[in-house]
C-alpha positions as CSV (number, residue, x, y, z in Angstrom):
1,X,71.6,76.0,156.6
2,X,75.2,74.7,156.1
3,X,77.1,75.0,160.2
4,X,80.6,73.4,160.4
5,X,78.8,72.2,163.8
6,X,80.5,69.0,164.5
7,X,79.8,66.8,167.5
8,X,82.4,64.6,169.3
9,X,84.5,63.3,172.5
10,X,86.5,60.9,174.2
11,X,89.1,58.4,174.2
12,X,88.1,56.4,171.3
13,X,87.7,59.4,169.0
14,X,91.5,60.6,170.4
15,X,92.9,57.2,169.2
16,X,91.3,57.0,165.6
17,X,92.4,60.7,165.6
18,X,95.4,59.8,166.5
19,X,96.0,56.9,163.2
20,X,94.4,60.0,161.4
21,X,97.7,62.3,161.9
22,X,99.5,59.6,160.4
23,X,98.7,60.0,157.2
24,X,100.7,62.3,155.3
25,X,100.2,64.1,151.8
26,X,101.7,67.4,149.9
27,X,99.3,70.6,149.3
28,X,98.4,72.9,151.6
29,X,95.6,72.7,154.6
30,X,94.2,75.9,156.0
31,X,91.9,74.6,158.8
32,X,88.3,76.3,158.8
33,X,87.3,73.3,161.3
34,X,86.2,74.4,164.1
35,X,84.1,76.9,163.1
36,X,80.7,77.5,161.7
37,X,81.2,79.6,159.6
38,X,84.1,80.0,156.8
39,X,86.7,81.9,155.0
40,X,87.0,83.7,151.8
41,X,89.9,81.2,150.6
42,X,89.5,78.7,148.3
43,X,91.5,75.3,147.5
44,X,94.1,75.2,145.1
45,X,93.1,73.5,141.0
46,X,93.3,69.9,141.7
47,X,93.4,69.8,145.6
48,X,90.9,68.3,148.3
49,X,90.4,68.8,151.2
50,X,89.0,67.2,154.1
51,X,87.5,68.4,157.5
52,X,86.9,65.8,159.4
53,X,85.9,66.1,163.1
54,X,83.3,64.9,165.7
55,X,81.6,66.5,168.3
56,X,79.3,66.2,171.6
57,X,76.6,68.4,172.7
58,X,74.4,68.0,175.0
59,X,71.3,70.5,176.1
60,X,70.1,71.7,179.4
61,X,67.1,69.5,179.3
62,X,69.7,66.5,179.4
63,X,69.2,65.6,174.8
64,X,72.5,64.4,173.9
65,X,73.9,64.1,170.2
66,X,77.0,62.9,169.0
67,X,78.3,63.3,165.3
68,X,81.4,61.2,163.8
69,X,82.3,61.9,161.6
70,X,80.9,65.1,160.2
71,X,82.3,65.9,156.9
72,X,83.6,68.7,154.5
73,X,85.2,68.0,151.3
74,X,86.2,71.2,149.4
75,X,87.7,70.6,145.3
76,X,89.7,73.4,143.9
77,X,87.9,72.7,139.9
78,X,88.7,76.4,138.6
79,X,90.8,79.8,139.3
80,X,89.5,80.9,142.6
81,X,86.7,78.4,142.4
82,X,85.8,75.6,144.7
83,X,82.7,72.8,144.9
84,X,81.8,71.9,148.8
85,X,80.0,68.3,150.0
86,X,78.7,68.7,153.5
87,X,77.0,66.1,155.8
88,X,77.1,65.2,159.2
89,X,76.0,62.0,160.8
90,X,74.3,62.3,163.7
91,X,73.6,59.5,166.7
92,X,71.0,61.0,169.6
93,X,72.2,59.1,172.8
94,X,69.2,58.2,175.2
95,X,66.4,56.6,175.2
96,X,65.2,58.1,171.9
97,X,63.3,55.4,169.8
98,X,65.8,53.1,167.8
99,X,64.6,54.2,164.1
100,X,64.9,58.2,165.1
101,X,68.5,57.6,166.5
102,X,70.4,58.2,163.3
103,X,69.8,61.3,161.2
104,X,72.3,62.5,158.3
105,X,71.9,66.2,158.5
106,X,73.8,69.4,157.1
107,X,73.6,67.6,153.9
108,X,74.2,70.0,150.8
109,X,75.9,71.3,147.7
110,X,77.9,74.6,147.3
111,X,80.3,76.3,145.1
112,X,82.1,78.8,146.8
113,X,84.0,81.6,144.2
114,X,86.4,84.3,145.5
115,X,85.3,87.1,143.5
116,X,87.8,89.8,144.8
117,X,90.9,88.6,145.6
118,X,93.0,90.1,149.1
119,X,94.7,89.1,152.1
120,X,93.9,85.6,151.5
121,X,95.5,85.5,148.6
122,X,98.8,87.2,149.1
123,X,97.5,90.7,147.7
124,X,96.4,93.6,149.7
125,X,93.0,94.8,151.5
126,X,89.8,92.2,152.2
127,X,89.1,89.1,150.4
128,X,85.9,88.5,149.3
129,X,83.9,85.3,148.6
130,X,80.2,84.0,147.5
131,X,79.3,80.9,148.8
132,X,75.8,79.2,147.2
133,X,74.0,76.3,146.3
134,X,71.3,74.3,147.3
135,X,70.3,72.4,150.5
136,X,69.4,68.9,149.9
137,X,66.6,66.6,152.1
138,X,68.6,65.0,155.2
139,X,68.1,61.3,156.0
140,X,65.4,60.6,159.1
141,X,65.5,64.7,159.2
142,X,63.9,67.2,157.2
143,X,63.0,66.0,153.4
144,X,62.7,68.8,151.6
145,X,64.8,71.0,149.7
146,X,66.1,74.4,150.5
147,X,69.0,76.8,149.5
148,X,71.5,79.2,151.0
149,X,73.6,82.5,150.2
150,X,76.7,83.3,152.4
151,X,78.6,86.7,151.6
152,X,82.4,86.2,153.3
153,X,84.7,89.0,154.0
154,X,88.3,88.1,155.2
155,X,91.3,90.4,156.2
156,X,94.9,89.3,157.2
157,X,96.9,91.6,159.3
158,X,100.1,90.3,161.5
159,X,98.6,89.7,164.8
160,X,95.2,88.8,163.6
161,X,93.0,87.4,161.0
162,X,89.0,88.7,161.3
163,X,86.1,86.7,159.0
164,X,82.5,87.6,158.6
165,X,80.0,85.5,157.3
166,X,76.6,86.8,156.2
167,X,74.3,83.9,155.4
168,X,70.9,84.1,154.0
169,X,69.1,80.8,153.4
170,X,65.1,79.1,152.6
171,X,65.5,76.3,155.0
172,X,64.2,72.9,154.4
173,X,60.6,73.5,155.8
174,X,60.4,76.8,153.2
175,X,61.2,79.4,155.7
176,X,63.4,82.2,155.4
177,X,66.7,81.9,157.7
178,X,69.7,84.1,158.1
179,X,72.9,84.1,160.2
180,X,76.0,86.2,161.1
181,X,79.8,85.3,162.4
182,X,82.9,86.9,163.3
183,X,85.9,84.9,163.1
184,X,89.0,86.2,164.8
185,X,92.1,84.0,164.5
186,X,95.1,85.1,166.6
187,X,98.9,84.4,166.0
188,X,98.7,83.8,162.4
189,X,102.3,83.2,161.7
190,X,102.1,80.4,164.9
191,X,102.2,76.4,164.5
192,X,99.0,76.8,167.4
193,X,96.7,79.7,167.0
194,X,93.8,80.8,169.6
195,X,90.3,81.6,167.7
196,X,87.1,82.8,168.4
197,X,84.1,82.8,166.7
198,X,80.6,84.6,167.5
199,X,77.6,83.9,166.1
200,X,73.8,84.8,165.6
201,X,70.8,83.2,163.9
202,X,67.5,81.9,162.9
203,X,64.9,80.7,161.3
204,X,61.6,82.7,160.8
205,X,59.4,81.9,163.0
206,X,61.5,80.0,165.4
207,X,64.0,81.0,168.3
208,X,67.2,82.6,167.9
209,X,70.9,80.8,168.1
210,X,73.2,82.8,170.0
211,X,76.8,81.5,170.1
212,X,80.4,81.5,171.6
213,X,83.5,79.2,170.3
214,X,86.7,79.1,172.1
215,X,89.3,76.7,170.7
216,X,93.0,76.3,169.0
217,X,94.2,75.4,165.8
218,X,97.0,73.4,165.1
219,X,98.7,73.2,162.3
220,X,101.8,70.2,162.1
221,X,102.6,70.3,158.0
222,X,101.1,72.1,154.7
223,X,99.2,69.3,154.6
224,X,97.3,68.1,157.9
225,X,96.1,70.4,160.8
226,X,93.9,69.9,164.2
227,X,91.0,71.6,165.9
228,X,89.4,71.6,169.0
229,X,87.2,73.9,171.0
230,X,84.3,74.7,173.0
231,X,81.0,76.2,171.8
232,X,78.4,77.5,174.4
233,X,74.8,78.3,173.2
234,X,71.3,79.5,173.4
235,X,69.6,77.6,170.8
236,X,65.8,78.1,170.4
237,X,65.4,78.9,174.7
238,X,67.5,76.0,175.2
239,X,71.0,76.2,176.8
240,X,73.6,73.5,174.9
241,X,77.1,73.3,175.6
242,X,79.2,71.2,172.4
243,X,82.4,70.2,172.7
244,X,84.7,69.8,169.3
245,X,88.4,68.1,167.5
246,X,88.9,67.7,164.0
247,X,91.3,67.7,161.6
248,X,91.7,69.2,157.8
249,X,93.6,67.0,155.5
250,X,94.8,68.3,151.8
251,X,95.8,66.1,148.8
252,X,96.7,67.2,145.8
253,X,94.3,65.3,143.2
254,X,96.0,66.4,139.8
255,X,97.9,70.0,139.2
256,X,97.1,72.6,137.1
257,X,98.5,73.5,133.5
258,X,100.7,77.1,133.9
């Protein structure tokens, strides 16, 4: 199941962060770090970008992860049409044996097509977006293959921009999985916006995920934007607390014929 979960912290992620903001481009970033879920927007023909972030959780029985740097690309390639890379490196702290510390996870290929264009997009009511592909076997996690479905609806008013996500998926291990966020983004027209974002989920037969995120996005050009937040949850009876900060870069690759 793709998750924008990213896992991170401290001062050395803050300094390489840091050389990160000082690379500039043209384009236009729209940060959809630090969430989970996503947004029924699309890159422009010809552009990339980037989400880049890390993260930290660690669970109530005292399992620690950390992820740097967990990855997003997104390519505009068509009119309202964009292919998305995802994976996510992840390093268990502990006393976990050496050749299980490392797992690349989240791994997987999507398109993503905005098939009614709305708010999003400059025009009026909901934007709506499919985002599919398949799921592909993650390195010292699970090998097989699965795929996912994600229905997104996005509406833009002035004080507030509200995304849903519904996500039906076959997981890795062949079971059925499905998942649902709200995304609320306050301040819109604001260099630094609050968001939210609550979530619930599962695999058949397994536990639920229930989920809180609490964070800021902010944005410093068309081109580069940062993240942070907090994200408290109840993942399969276990209590995890994840801390996040990111960034989204955009590059213009080539530009599109009128």
């Amino acid at each position: 199941m793709r998750r924008a979960r990213v896992r991170a912290s401290g001062a050395r992620i803050a300094g390489a962060l840091a050389a990160a903001v000082c690379v500039t481009a043209s384009s236009n970033a729209f940060a959809y770090r630090p969430f989970d879920g996503t947004d029924a927007a699309v890159a422009a023909i010809g552009e990339l970008e980037a989400e880049v972030g890390s993260a930290y959780d660690r669970n109530v029985d005292g399992r620690s992860t950390l992820a740097l740097p967990a990855t997003v690309l997104n390519l505009g390639f068509a009119r309202h049409l964009e292919a998305v890379v995802d994976f996510k490196p992840l390093l268990t702290l502990g006393s976990a044996p050496a050749g299980e510390r490392f797992e690349l996870a989240d791994t997987d290929a999507l398109v993503k097509w905005v098939f009614v264009p709305g708010s999003l997009q400059g025009q009026r009511g909901p934007s709506l977006a499919l985002e599919t592909g398949p799921l592909l076997p993650e390195l010292n996690g699970d090998p097989g293959f699965g795929y996912q479905a994600s229905l997104i609806v996005s509406q833009r008013s002035r004080p507030l921009i509200a995304h849903v996500n519904a996500l039906g998926a076959l997981s890795r291990t062949g079971a059925l999985a499905c998942l649902g966020s709200l995304i609320l983004e306050g301040l819109p027209a604001s260099r630094v916006r609050p968001v939210t974002e609550l979530l619930v989920g599962g695999e058949r037969g397994a536990g639920l995920t229930y989920s809180a995120l609490e964070g800021a996005i902010w944005t410093l050009s068309d081109a580069l934007a940062l993240d942070a937040a907090g994200r408290v949850a109840r993942e399969e009876h276990r209590a995890v607390f994840e801390a996040r900060v990111g960034f989204t870069w955009a590059v213009a690759l080539w530009t599109a014929a009128n």
